[in-house]
C-alpha distance (Angstrom), angle and dihedral (degrees) to the residues before:
residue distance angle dihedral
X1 . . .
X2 3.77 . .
X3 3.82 99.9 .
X4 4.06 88.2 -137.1
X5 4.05 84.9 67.6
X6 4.02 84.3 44.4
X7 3.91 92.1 52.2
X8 3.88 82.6 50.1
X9 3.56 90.4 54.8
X10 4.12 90.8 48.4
X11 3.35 96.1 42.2
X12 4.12 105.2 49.3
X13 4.10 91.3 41.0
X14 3.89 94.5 53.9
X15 4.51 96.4 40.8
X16 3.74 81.3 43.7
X17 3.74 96.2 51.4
X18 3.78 91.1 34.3
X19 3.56 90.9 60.3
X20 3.61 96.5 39.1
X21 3.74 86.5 50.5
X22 4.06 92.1 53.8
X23 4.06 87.7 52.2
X24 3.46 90.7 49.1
X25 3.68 95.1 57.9
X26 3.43 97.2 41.0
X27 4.08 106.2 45.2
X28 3.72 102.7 -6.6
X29 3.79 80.2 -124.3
X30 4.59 117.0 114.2
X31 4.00 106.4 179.7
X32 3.91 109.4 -122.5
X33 3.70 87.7 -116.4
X34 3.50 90.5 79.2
X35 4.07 99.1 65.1
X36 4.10 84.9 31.8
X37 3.68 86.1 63.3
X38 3.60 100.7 31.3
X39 3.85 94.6 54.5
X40 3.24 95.5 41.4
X41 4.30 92.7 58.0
X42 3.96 77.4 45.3
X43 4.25 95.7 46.5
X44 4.00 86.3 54.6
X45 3.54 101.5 42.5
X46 3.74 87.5 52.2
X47 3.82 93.0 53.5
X48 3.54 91.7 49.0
X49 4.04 88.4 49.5
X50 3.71 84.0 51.5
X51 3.80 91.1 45.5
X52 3.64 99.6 54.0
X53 3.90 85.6 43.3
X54 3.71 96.2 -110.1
X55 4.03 102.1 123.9
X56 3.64 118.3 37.7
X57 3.93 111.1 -122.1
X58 4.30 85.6 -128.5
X59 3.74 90.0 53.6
X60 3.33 102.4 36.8
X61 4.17 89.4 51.5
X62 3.96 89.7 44.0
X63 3.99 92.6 52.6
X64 3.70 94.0 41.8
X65 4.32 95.8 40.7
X66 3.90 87.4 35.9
X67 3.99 95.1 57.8
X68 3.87 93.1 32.2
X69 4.02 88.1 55.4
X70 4.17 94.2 53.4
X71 3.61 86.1 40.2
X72 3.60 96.2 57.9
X73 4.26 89.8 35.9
X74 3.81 88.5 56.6
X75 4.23 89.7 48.2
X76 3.63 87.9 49.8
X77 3.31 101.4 56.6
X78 3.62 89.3 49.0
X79 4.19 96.6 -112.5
X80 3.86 90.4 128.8
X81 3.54 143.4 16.1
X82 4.12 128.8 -93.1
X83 4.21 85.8 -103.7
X84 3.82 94.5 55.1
X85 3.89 90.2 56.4
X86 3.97 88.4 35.0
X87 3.87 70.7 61.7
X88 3.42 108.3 57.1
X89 3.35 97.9 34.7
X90 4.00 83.6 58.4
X91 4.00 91.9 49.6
X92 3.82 97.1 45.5
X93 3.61 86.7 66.2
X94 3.57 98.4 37.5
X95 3.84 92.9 45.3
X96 3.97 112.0 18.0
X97 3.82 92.9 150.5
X98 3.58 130.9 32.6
X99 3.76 121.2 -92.5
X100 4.07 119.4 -92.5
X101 3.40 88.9 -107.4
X102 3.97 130.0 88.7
X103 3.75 120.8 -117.1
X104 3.89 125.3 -138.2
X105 3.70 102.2 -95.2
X106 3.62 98.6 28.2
X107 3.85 109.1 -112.6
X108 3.51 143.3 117.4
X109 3.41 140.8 141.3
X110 4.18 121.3 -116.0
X111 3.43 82.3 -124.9
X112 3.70 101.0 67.5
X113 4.10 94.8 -168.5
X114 3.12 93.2 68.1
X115 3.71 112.4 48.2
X116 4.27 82.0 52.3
X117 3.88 81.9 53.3
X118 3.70 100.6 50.8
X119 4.26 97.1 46.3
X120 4.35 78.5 50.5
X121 3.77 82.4 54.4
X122 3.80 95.3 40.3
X123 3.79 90.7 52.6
X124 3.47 94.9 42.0
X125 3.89 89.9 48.1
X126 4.17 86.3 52.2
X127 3.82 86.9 49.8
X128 4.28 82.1 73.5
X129 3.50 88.4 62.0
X130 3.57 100.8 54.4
X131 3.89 91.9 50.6
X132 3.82 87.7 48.4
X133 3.33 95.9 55.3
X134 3.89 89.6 40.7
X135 3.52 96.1 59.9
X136 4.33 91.3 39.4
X137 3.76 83.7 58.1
X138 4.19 93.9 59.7
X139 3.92 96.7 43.7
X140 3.96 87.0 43.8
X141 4.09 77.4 57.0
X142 3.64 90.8 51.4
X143 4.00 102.4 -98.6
X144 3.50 112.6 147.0
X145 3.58 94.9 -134.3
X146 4.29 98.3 -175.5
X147 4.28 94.4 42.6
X148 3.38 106.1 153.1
X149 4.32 105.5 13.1
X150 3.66 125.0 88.2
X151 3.52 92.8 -158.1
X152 4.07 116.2 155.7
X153 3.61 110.8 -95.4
X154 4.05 93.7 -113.9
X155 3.61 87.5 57.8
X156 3.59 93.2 48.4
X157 3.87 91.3 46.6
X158 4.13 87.8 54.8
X159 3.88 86.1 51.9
X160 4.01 89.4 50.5
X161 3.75 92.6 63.4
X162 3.99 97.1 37.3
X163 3.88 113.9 32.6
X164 4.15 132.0 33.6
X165 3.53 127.3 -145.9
X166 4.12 117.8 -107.6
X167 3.80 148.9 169.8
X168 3.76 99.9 -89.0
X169 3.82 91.2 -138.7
X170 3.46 82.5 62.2
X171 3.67 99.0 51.6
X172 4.13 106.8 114.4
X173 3.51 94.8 -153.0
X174 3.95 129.6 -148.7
X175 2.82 134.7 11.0
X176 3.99 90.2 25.5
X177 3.86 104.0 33.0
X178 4.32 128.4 18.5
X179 4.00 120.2 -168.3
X180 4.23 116.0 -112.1
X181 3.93 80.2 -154.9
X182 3.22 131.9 84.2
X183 4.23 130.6 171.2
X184 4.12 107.0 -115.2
X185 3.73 107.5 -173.9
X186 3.34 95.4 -25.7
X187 3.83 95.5 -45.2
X188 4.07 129.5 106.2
X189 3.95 110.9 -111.4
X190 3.80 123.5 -176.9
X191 3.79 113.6 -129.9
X192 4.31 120.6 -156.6
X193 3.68 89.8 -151.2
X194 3.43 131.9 32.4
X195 3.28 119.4 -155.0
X196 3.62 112.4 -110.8
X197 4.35 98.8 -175.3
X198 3.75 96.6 87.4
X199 3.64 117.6 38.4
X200 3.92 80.0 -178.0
X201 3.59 82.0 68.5
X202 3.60 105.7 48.8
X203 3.82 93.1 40.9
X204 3.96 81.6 59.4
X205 3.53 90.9 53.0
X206 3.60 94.5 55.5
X207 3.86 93.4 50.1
X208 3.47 94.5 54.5
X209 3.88 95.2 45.5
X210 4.12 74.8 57.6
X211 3.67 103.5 50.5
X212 3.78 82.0 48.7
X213 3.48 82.2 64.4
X214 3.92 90.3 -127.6
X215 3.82 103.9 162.6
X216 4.22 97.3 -169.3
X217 3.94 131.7 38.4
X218 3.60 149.5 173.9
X219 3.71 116.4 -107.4
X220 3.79 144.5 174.9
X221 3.63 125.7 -137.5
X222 3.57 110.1 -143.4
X223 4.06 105.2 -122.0
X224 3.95 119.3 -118.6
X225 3.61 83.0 -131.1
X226 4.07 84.8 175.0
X227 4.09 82.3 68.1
X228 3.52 89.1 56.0
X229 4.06 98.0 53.3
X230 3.54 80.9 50.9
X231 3.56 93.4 62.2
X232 4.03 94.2 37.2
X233 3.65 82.7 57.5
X234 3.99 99.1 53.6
X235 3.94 85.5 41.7
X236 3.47 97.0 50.2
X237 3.91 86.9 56.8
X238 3.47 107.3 47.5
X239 3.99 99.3 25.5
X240 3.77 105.5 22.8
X241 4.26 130.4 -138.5
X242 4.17 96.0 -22.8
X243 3.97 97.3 -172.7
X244 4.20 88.3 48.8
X245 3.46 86.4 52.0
X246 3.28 100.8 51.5
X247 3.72 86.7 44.3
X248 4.00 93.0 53.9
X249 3.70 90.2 54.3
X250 3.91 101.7 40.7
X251 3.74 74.5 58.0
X252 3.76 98.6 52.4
X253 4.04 90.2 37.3
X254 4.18 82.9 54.9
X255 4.17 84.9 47.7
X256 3.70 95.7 57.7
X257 3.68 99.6 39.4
């Protein structure tokens, strides 16, 4: 393919995800007209790929219905927002096939979507650790991070690697930050999943946790998953798919041994 049509490609997948990425962390909100337009500058380019006999129709469909399908799966289930597939869905078009060029390590899968979507997952995965270690670092200080909830410990464990613990006057609320507690006749619970449907809901939550006079909580900040794309994206480029990778030489490792 002409790399001017490739430099297209590049260039409208990362302003649109830097953008989207900005919104994201600023409202949580990305206007629809930013996929519309997006996947439309991707829908052409693809005909014209299939036009000059580049892209084969079959693959072209199976990259594009493939990553639209796990997109919509992950939505469904409620593991990202409606902007994240909006995403995807945008990006398959834009970039159905890796680029011409070869990445550091080597790697990619044919279907392009998906090795941007599994470094977002990787970095979102390494993103666990971080809080982990966050909260390890206060009770190593002496907080008592669990005063007041009886929890079991494997639910408190789950919380360790998802939420942190915060003032609850300082607590921003949806659509930024949800309470894992929640009063249960008349006793704090933790939660692994806030509900993020109703911000009616959650802001009720808060003000009962309030009235109970309950002066610290455990929240979850919702992720700018958008940001995270983003950054699959640039490593995908430079680097390639990390987590097939890793797979293809856990596999070889397993081969020699």
């Amino acid at each position: 393919m002409p790399s001017i049509v490739e430099a297209i490609r590049l260039t409208a997948s990362i302003l649109m995800l830097l953008y989207a990425s900005m919104r994201d962390i600023k409202t949580r909100e990305v206007s629809d007209l930013v996929w519309l337009l997006g996947g439309s500058i991707g829908f052409a380019l693809d005909l014209y790929a299939v036009f000059l006999g580049v892209y084969r129709p079959l693959g072209l469909l199976a990259s594009i219905g493939i990553s639209t399908l796990l997109a919509y799966v992950i939505a469904y289930l409620g593991l990202f927002g409606g902007a994240d597939f909006k995403a995807l869905t945008a990006l398959s078009l834009l970039l159905p096939h890796p680029p011409g060029f070869k990445p550091l390590l080597g790697v990619v899968s044919p279907l392009y979507p998906l090795t941007i979507f599994s470094n977002s997952v990787l970095a979102g995965a390494s993103l666990s650790i971080l809080i982990l270690l966050r909260n390890l670092s206060k009770a190593l200080r002496g907080v008592n991070l669990f005063e007041g909830l009886s929890d079991p410990w494997w639910r408190k464990l789950i919380v360790l690697l998802t939420g942190f613990r915060k003032p609850l006057s300082s607590v921003r609320g949806p659509p930024f930050e949800y309470s894992l507690e929640i009063l249960e006749d008349g006793c704090r619970r933790l939660v692994l999943m806030p509900s993020l449907e109703s911000d009616e809901e959650a802001i009720r939550v808060l003000r009962e946790l309030r009235d109970a006079g309950v002066s610290e909580i455990w929240v979850s900040s919702t992720l700018p998953f958008l940001l995270l794309i983003t950054f699959g994206l640039f490593v995908s480029l430079f680097l390639g798919d990390i987590p097939l990778w890793l797979i293809f030489n856990l596999l070889g490792a397993g081969k020699m041994g």
